[in-house]
N, C-alpha and C positions, 0 to 999 in steps of 0.2 A: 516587275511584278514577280513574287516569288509565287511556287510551285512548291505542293508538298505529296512526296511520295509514299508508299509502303512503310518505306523505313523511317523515314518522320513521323511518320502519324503513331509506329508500334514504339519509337523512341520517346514520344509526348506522352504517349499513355504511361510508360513507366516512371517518367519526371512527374504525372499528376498525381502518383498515387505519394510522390516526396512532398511536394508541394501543400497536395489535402491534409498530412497530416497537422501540420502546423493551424490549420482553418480549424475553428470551433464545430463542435460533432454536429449540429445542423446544417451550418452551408457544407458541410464536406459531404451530407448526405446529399442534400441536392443537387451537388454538385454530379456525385454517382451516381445518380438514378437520371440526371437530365443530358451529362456529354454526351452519352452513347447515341440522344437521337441527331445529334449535331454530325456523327461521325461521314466520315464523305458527302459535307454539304459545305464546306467551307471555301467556299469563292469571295473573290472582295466585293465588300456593298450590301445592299441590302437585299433579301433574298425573302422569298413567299415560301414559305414551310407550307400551309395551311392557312384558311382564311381567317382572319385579325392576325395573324402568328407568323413571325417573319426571325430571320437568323439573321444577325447583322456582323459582318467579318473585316475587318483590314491588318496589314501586314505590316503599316509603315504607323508610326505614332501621328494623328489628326485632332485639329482643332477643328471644329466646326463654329463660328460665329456669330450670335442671334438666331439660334434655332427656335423654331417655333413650329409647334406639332400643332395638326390638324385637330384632333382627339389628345386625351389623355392615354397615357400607357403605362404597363406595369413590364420592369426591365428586368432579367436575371442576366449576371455577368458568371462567364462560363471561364472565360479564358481573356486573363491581361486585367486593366483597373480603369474602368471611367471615372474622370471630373466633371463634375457640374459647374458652375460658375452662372448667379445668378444676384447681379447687385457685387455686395464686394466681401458675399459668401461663398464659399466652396466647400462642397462635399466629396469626398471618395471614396468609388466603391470597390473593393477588390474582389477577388474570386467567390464565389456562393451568397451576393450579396444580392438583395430584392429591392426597386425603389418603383417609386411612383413617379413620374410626371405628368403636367398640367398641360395642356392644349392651349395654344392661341398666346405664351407665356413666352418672349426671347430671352433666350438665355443660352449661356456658353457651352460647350460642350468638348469634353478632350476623352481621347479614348489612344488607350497607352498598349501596345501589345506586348504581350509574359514574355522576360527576358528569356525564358527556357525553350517556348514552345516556339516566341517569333510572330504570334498573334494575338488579335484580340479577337473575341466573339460573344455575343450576348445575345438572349432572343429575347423578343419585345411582341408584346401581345396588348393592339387596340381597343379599347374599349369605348368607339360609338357613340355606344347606347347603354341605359341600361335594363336589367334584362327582367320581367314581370316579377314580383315580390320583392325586389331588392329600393332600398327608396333614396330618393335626391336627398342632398340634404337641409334641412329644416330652417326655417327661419334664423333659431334660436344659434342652432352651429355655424351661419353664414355670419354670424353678425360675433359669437366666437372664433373664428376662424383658426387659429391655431400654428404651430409655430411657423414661423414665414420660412420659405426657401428650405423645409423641412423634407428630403425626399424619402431616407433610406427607414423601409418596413421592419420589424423587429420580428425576428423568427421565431415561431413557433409547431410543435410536432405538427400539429392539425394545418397550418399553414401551407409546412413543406410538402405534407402528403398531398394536401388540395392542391396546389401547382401542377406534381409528379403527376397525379393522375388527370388534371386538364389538358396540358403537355401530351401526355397521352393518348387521351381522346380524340383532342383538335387533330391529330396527326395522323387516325387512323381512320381507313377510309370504311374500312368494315361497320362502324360505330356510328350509330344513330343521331340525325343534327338533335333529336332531344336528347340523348341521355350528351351528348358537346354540351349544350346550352346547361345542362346540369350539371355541369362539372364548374364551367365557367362561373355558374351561379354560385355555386360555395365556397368559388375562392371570393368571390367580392363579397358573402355574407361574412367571412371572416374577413377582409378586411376591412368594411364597413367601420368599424367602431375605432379603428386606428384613426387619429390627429394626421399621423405620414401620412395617409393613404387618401385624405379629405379631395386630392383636384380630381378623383376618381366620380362623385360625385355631384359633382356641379354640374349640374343643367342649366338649362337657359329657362325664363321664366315660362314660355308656355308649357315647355317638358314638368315642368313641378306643378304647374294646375292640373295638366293632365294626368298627373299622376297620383294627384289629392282627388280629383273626383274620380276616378277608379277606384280607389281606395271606398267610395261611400258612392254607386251613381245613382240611389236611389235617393239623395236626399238633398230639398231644396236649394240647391245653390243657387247664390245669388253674388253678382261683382262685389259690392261689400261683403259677406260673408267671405270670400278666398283672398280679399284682400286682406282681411282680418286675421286667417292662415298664413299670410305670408311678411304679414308683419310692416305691408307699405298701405299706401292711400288707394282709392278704387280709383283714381284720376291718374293717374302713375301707374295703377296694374293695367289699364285700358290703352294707356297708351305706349307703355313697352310692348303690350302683343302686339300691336299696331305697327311698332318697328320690326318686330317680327315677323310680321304678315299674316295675321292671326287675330282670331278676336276671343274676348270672354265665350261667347256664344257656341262659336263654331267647334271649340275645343269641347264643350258642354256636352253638343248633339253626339259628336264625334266617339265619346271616351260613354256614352250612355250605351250610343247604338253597339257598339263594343261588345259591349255587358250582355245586351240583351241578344246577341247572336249568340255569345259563347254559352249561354243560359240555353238557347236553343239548340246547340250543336250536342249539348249535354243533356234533351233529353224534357225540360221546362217545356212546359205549354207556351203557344204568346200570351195567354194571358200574365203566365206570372214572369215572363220575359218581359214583356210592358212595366210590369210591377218592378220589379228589381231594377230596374232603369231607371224608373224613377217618372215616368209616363201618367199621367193620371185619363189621356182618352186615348182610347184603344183605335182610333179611326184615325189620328194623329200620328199617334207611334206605327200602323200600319204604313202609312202612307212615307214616312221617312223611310221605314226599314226596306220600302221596296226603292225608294229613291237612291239608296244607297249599296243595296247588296242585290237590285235586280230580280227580287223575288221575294213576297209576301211572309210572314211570320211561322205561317202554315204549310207553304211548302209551295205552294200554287204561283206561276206566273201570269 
């Protein structure tokens, strides 16, 4: 295992600024605003920077096999070149490059370290979940899908700034978990509309119900009505929650009662927290909201 000293690391830095030149003026900006937070964290393997946000280091050139990630993730390559290998496509990414991958997907993985520097390094940030206002994606794009085995993100100013500065955030401990979740939020509104960036997106079918009746919980939904949003049969939407461990139902009360707390945390009467839930008897919707949060609309236990 190799070891890198003082004089390594002040020698890499002056081979990166040869190496940046030749990268196009966006990943070379990236790349400047993002090594420095890498600087004295380079151990082999994989490494917890911050939470979803991890530095991933090796010293020797590595295949990895049928990899298959947990979550999706979005990758920046800091130092050396990953391959992907996915079917009997390959991609590669070298220095300032951004890609997406897909969860639960095996696929090949080589990660090459910079003949200069003697490693490789990328940080890789999980994405879960996704995060309130940001949406699954739609019937319409699941059934577009878009180019297969498509990873690498296409850079742009607004892109590179919104990483630097989540990178940022996520890292600092001084920094608010909201204004983190806001930061994180505006990189995936900007990558939202990218084809690359679509495995960022897919949820599992109850995440997408839940996330269409948030989007409206005041209004009558019905199993055929969300099956009709999602573009299958109500026999099919009933019974994939059902492999999920979920029902139409439950996701219903669930994504209402939701609604009508944050309606109260903010200030809403219960009545018009009943209302915007979508509640039409007030002795009902009391009765949940204390079955569920332990305390009556009004404040009273």
């Amino acid at each position: 295992m190799k070891c890198f000293s003082s004089s390594v690391l002040r020698y890499s830095a002056a081979m990166n600024l040869i190496v940046t030149q030749r990268l196009p003026d966006l990943s070379r900006r990236l790349l400047d605003r993002l090594r420095p937070m890498v600087a004295g964290r380079l151990k082999p393997g994989m490494n917890a920077y911050a939470e979803q946000l991890f530095i991933y280091c090796c010293f020797d050139r590595e295949k990895v096999k049928a990899l298959e990630l947990e979550d999706p993730m979005i990758g920046i390559v800091l130092y050396g070149q990953k391959e992907i290998w996915l079917g009997d496509r390959t991609h590669a990414f070298p220095p300032g490059s951004v890609f997406v991958l897909p969860g639960k997907v095996p696929m090949d993985v080589v990660n090459i370290p910079d003949e200069t520097t003697g490693f490789y390094v990328a940080l890789r940030l999980d994405v879960p979940s996704l995060p309130e206002g940001i949406a699954p994606l739609s019937a319409t794009e699941r059934l577009e899908g878009g180019e297969a085995g498509s990873f690498g993100v296409p850079l742009g100013e607004d892109l590179v700034e919104a990483l630097c500065h989540a990178a940022a955030a996520v890292t600092d401990g001084a920094v608010s978990e909201t204004i983190k979740r806001l930061r994180l939020t505006e990189v995936l509104a900007l990558l939202r509309p990218l084809p690359e960036a679509r495995a960022l997106f897919r949820q599992s079918l109850s995440e997408e119900v839940a996330w269409l009746i948030a989007t409206a919980p005041s209004e009558p939904w019905s199993v055929t009505d969300m099956a009709g949003e999602l573009g299958i049969g109500a026999s099919t939407l009933r019974r994939h929650l059902t492999a999920e461990g979920t029902s139409f139902r439950a996701i219903l009360r669930r994504e209402r009662l939701k609604a009508a707390h944050s309606a109260i945390a903010s200030g809403a009467s219960s009545i018009a927290a009943a209302e915007a839930a979508g509640y039409a008897s007030r002795s009902h919707f009391s009765r949940r909201f204390r079955e569920t949060f332990g305390t009556s609309p009004t404040g009273r236990r």
